[in-house]
N, C-alpha and C positions, 0 to 999 in steps of 0.2 A: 180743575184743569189749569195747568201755566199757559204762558203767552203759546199759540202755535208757532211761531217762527221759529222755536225753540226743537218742535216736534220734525219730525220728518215731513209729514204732511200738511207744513203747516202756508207755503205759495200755493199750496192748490187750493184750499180753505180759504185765501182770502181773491185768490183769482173767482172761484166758485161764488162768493160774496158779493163782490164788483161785479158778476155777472149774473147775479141776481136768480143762481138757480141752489140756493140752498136751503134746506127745510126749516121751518120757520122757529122752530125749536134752535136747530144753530143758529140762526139769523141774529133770534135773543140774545145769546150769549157771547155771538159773536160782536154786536154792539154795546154791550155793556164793558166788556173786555176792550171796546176802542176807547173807552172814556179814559182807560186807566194809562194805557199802553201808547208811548209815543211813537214809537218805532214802527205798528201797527197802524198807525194814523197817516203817519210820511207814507208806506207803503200804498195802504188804499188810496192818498189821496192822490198818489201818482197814476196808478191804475188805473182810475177814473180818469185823468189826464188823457190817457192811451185810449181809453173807451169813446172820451169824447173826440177826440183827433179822427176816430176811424168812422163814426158816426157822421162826419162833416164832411169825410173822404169820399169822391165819386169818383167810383175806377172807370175805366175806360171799356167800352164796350167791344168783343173779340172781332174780329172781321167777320165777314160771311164766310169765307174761306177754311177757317182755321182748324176747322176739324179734319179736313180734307186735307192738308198740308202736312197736318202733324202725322196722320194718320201712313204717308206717302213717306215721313222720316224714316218712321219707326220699320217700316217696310222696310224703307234703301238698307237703314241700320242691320237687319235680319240678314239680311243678302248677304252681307261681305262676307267674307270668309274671316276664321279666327284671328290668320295673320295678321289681315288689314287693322282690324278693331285694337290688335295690341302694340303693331308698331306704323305709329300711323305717320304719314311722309314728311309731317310739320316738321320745325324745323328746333322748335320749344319740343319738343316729343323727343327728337331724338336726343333734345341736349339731356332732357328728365332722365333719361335712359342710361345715358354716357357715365354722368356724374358717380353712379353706384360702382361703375365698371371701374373708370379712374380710381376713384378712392381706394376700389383694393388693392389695382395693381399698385398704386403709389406704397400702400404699407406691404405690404408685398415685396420691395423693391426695398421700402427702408430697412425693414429686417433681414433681406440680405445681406444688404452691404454692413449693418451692423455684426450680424452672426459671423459674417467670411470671414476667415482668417485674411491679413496681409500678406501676402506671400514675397510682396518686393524687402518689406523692410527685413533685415535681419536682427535674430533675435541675439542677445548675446548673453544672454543667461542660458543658453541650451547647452548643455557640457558636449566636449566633442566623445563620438563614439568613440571607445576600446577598440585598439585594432590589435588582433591576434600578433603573437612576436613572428609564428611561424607561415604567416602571411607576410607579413615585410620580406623576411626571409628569403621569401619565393619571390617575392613583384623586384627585388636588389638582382637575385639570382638571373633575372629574365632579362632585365635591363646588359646585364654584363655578357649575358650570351650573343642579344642584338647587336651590342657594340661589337663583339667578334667579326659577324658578318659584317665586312664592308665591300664594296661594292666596287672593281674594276673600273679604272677611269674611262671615261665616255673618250673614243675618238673620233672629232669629227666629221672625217671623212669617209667612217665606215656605216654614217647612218644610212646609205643607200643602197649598202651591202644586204640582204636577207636570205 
């Protein structure tokens, strides 16, 4: 067998070691393999570190209360209805919320304005349409007939004549 650090299984083997629930067959092999292996050595002997830290640790003992309290959360928590649980009134909640919304509308907005065409600027590579000869023709023709019609001078004292 190679070093376990090596293997997949190999922090659980030496947490399992440091913790002193391993059969005694790995145990063997597991310390003859520390003799050799440094890496294996710094590891346990940090481990043991953390073992001894928690061994010297006195937690604190829960209230008399606290099952009843927690019990009265998880209750209140059940209550609310769906809506409350996912948009809840903070104030951090609704920015969590906002941020997804903004970011799209913002790319959303950049890719507009990039896609859009300019419509102000003129383009001047655009060739001008083809206009029919027999459409001038016509639009010359209409011109010359309106200018026929002109229009009797206004007199102004017959504007109250009708």
């Amino acid at each position: 067998m190679g070093c376990p650090m090596e293997a997949r299984e190999g922090a659980e083997l030496v947490l399992a070691y440091c913790a002193r629930q391993l059969d005694p067959e790995k145990t063997g092999w597991f310390e003859r393999h520390l003799k050799a292996c440094v890496e294996c050595q710094e590891l346990v002997a940090a481990q043991k570190q953390v073992w001894d830290a928690l061994d010297f640790w006195d937690a604190q003992p829960a209230s008399f209360d606290f099952d009843r309290r927690l019990e009265w959360r998880i209750e209140a928590e059940e209550r609310k209805q769906w809506f409350q649980r996912v948009f809840r009134p903070s104030l951090a909640g609704w920015v969590r919320q906002a941020i997804p919304v903004a970011s799209v509308a913002a790319v959303a907005m950049a890719v507009f304005l990039v896609r859009a065409p300019n419509r102000s600027a003129v383009d001047f590579q655009q060739q001008p349409e083809a206009v029919e000869v027999e459409q001038a023709e016509g639009a010359l023709e209409d011109l010359d007939m309106i200018r026929q019609f002109t229009l009797p001078p206004r007199d102004p004292g017959a504007g109250s004549q009708i």
